[in-house]
C-alpha positions in Angstrom: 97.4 115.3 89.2 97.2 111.6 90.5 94.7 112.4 93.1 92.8 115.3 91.5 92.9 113.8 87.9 93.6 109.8 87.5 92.3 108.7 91.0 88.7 110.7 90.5 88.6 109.2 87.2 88.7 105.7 88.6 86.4 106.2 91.4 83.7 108.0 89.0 83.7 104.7 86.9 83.9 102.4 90.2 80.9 104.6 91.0 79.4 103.8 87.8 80.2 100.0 88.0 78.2 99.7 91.4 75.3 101.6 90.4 75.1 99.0 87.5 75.8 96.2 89.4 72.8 97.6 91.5 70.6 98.4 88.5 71.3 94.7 86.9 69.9 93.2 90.6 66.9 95.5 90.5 66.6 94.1 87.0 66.7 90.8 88.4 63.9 91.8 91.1 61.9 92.9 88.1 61.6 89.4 87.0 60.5 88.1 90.0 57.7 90.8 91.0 54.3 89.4 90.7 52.2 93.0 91.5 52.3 96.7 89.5 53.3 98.2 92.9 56.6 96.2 93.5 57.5 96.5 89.6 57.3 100.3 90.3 59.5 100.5 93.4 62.0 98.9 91.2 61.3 100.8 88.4 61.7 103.8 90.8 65.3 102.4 91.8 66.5 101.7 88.5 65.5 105.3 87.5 67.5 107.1 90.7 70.4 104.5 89.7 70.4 105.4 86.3 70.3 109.5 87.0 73.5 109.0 89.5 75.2 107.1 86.5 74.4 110.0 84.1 75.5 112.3 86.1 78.7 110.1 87.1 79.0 110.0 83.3 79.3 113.2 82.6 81.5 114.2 85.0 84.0 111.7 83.8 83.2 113.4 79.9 84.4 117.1 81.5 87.9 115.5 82.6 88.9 113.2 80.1 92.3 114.2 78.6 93.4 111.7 76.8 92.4 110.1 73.1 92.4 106.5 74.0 90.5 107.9 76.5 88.1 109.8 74.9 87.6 107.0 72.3 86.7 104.2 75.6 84.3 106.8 76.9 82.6 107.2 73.7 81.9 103.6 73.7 81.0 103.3 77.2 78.2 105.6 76.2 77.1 103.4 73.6 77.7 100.1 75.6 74.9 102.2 78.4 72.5 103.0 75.0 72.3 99.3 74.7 71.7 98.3 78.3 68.9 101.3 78.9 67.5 99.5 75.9 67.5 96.4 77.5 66.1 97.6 80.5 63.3 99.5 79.1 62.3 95.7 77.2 62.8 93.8 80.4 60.3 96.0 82.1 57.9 96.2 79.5 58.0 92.5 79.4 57.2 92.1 83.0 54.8 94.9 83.1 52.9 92.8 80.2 53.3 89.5 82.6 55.7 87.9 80.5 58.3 86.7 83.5 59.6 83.7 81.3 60.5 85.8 78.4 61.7 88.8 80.8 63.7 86.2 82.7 65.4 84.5 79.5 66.2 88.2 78.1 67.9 88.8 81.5 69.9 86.0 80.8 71.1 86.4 77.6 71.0 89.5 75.9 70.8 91.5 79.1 73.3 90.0 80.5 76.1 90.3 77.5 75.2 93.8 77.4 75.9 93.9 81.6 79.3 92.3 80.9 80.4 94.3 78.0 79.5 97.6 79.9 81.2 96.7 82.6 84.3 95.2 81.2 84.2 98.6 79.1 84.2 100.7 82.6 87.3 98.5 83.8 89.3 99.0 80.9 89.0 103.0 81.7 89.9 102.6 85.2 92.7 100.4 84.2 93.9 103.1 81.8 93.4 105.5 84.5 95.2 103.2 87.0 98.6 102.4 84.7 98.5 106.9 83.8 98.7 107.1 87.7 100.9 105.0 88.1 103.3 105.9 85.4 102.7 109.8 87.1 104.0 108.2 90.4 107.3 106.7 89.0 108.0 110.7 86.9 106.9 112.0 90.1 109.6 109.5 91.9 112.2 110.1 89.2 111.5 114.1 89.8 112.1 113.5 93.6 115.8 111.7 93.1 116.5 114.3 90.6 115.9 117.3 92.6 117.3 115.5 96.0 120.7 115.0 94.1 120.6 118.7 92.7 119.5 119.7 96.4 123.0 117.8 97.7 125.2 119.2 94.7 123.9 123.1 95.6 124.5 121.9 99.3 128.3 121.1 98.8 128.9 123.5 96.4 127.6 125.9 98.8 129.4 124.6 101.8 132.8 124.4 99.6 132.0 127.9 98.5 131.7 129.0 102.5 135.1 127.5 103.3 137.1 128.9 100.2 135.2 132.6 101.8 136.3 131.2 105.0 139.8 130.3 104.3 140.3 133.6 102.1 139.1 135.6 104.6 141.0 134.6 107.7 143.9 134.7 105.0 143.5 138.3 104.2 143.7 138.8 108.0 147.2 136.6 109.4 148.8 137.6 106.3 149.0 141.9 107.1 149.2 140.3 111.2 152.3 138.2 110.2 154.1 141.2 108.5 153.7 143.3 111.1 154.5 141.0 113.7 157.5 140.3 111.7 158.8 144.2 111.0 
């Protein structure tokens, strides 16, 4: 469960945190492109970015388990609504040759919406991380448990062996002795 479940969770939004990282540089390249074919290339980048983080996204939707969960997710989603948005502005306003405003919207606005998203994709893997980690304390409670059952069954079953032992070599010298003795 820790590696199948809680560690897949937190590299799918580690995942998701580079690939924004990434898109947010492109976003930065945006501003400083001066020709349609560069601001295309980009574009181009942003777009494969943004298809890895959907589909990222909705592998993380298929496994979450828990509300708190759910309810992060659901605003991770949003927090992404709101920086597409931004990126589909930014570009336009380059594409229309407006680098100052593009550049001042990358700043600001932009760059709140960055933070958030990814502050919102930390808190999830945090909550991943502590579930994982409170899986691998059970899981080392579990452990002690069934090691100190493991050495009761052991001497149980070895006091067990020498009660068999003892009875048996007793129903044998005890007919021996008598006749010996007659």
């Amino acid at each position: 469960n820790i590696i199948d479940d809680r560690y897949y969770k937190i590299d799918i939004a580690n995942s998701v945190k580079y690939n924004v990282a990434s898109i947010h540089k492109h976003m930065r390249n945006v501003t400083l492109t001066t020709d349609a074919a560069s601001l295309q290339r980009e574009v181009d980048i942003m777009t494969a970015l943004r298809a890895k983080n959907r589909e990222s996204l909705d592998k993380l939707d298929k496994v979450i388990n828990i509300a708190k969960a759910r309810e992060l997710f659901a605003a991770i989603v949003a927090a992404r609504t709101i920086d597409l948005d931004g990126q589909k502005a930014l570009v336009k306003l380059v594409a229309d040759g407006k680098h100052d405003e593009a550049r001042a919207m990358l700043n600001t606005t932009i760059a709140q919406a960055e933070r958030h998203y990814v502050g919102l994709l930390d808190e999830m893997s945090q909550i991943q991380s502590a579930r994982m980690i409170d899986e691998a304390e059970q899981t080392k409670l579990g452990f002690a448990s069934a090691s100190k059952l493991m050495i009761g069954i052991a001497i149980a079953t070895i006091a067990l062996t020498l009660l068999i032992a003892w009875s048996a070599s007793r129903s044998i010298t005890i007919p021996l002795n008598r006749a010996v003795g007659m």
